[in-house]
N, C-alpha and C positions, 0 to 999 in steps of 0.2 A: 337314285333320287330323281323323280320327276317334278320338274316346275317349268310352269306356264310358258312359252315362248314367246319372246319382246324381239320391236324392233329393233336395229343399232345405231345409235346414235352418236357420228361424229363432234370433237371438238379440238379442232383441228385436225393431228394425226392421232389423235386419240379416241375407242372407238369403244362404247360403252353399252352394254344389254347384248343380243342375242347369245352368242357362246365363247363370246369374247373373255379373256382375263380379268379380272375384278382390277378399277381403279380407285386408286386413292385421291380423296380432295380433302387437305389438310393444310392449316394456318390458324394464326390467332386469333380471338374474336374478331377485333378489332385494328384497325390500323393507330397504334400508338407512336409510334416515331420512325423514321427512316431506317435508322443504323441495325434496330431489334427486328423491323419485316424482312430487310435484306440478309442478316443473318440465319435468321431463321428458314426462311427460302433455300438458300444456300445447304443448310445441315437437310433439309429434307431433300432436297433435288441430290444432295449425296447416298441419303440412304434409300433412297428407290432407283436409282443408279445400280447401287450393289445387289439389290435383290430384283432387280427385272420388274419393277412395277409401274404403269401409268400413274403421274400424276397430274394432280389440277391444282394449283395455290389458289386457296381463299382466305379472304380477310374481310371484312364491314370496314367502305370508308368511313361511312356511321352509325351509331347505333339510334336509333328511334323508339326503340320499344323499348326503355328500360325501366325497371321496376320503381325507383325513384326518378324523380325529376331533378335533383340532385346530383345523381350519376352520372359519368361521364358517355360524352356521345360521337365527336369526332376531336382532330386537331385542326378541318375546316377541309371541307369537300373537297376543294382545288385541291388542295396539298396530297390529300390522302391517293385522290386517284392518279396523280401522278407517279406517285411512290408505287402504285399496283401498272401501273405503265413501266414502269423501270424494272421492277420484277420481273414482268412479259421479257424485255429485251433482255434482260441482261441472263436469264436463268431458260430463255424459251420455253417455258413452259404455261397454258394457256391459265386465266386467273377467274373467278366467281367472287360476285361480291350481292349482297344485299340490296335492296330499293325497295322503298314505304312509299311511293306515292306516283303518280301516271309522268307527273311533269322530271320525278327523277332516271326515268327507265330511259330515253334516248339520251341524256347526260353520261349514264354509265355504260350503256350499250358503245359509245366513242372508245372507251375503251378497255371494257373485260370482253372474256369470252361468253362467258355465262353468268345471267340475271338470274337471283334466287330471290321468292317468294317468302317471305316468314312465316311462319307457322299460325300467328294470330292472322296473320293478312289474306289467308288462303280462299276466300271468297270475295274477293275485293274485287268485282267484275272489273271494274274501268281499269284496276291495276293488273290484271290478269291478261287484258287485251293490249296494253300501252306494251308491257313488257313482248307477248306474241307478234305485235308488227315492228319490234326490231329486226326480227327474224332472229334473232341471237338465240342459241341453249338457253329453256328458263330450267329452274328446277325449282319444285314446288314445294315446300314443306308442308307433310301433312298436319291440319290445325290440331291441338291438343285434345279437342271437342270436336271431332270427325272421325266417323268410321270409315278404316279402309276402304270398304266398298264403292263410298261415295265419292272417291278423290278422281274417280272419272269425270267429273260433274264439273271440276275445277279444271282438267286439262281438255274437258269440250271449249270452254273460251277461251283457251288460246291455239286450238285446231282449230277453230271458226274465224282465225283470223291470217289462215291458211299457211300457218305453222306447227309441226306438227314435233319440231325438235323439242322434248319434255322428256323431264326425268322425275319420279316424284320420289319424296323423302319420307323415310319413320323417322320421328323421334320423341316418342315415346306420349302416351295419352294420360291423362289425369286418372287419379285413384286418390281419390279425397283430395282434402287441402294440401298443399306442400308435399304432393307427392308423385310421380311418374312413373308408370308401368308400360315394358314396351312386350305387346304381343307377336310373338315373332309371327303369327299365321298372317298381317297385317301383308307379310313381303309377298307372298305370292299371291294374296288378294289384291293386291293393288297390280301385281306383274300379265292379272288375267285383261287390264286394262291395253295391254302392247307395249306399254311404254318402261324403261328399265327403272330398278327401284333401287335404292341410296338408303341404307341405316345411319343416319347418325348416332354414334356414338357416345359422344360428348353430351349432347346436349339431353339425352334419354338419362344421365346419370344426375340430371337438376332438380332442386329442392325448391321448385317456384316460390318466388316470395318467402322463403324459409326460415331469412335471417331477417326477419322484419323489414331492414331498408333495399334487402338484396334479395337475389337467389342464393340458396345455399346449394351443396352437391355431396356426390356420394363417389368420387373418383376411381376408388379401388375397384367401381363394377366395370370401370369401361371395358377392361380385359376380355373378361367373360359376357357379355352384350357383344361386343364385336366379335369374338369368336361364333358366338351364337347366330347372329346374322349372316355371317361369315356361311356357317354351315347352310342355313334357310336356304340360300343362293339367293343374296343380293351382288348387285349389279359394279357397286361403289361401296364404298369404304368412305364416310365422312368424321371428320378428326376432327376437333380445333386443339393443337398443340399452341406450349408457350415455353421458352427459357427457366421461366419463373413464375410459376401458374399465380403461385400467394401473391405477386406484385400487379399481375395482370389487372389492366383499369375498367376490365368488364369479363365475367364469369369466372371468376377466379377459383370460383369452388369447384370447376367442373371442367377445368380447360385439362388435357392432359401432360406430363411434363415431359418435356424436348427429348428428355435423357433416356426414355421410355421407349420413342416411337419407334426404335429398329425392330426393339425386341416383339412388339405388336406386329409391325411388318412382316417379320420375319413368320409368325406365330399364324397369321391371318393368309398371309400368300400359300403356306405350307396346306391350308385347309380347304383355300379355296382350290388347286392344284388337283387335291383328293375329289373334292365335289363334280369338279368339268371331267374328271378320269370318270367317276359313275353315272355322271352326264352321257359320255361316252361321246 
């Protein structure tokens, strides 16, 4: 299997694209309380422990783009990214968290590792460059309403701001209303950029707006989407797992469940092993 060669890109000792090992960046959507990120943390920093895998904890201190206004969006900035600062320390493991807007990107750059873009936000020039003169890892989510090909066009403004650490993301593009389709050709078109490409998982398996006030999801594909991506040769592995997907206060339709994620691990690492071996 030939695909495209990307640069590699550090975060921290973790080193992501050229022929490096596929890492995992997995967490709940959201930061919901102390006691459920720290566990949760914990159960994953255990099972990537047992199977030799990089990880990165993600979580949103807040959500902003949620389909009602209704919906839940943080438990209050401060608090959240404190709890992704405790994470850091207490599990060493580096964190990615979300930001909607210019004046929140040196806020969160204090302290995750990596700034990610949302997928609606993905041309947001000023928010594209706020985020590149942290200097921090951005990762980009590709917009649902963008061709792979173009997501070069998104990581030129934040290399113009003489940052060149970017990761960009699939997950998944619209096919009618309430519906998402992830082309796996997407991964190595976007990989002829240089930069290493991230499947998201989780959020490819969303029913936009489906349940009228919510997203709805299709959980049972995450399996098969990750595998699939898996094989493509992406770079990363993006999850958002939960204890309790049904209780979860944002994507509940689509988060996958805690009890799940070894056997994914175990399933995805085992493919991707195969792929660097024909890589050679």
């Amino acid at each position: 299997m030939n695909t495209p060669e990307t640069k590699t890109i550090s975060v921290g000792t973790i080193h992501i694209g050229g022929n490096h090992p596929l890492v995992l960046i997995a967490g709940p959507c959201v930061i919901e309380n102390r006691e459920m990120i720290l566990q949760t943390a914990k159960t994953i920093r255990s099972i990537t422990e047992r199977h030799r895998i990089s990880f990165i904890f993600k979580s949103s201190y807040k959500k902003a783009n949620r389909t009602s206004g209704n919906s839940f969006t943080t438990i209050g900035d401060e608090k959240a990214l404190q709890i992704l600062a405790e994470v850091k320390r207490e599990f060493h493991v580096p964190v990615l968290t979300d930001i909607h807007s210019p004046a929140e990107a040196q806020i969160a750059a204090e302290v995750v590792d990596v700034l990610q873009i949302p997928a609606f936000l993905c041309r947001q020039t000023e928010l594209l460059e706020a985020a590149g003169k942290t200097g921090k890892v951005v990762n980009i989510k590709k917009g649902q309403f963008v061709a792979p090909d173009d997501m070069h066009l998104a990581a030129a403004k934040i290399a113009a701001t003489g940052n060149d650490k970017i990761l960009l993301t699939e997950r998944g593009t619209m096919f009618g209303y309430h519906n998402l389709v992830v082309d796996m050709r997407s991964l190595p078109i976007m990989r002829k950029s240089g930069y290493p490409v991230v499947l998201d998982a989780t959020h490819s398996v969303q029913l936009p707006g489906g349940e009228k006030h919510q997203s709805g999801g299709q959980p049972e594909f995450i399996f098969p989407i990750a595998r699939a991506g898996v094989a493509a040769g992406c770079d990363a592995l993006f999850i958002e797992t939960h204890p309790n997907p049904a209780q979860a206060l944002s994507d509940s339709a689509s988060q996958l469940n805690l009890e799940l994620l070894e056997e994914l691990v175990k399933q995805v690492k085992a493919i991707d092993d195969l792929v660097k071996k024909l890589q050679g």
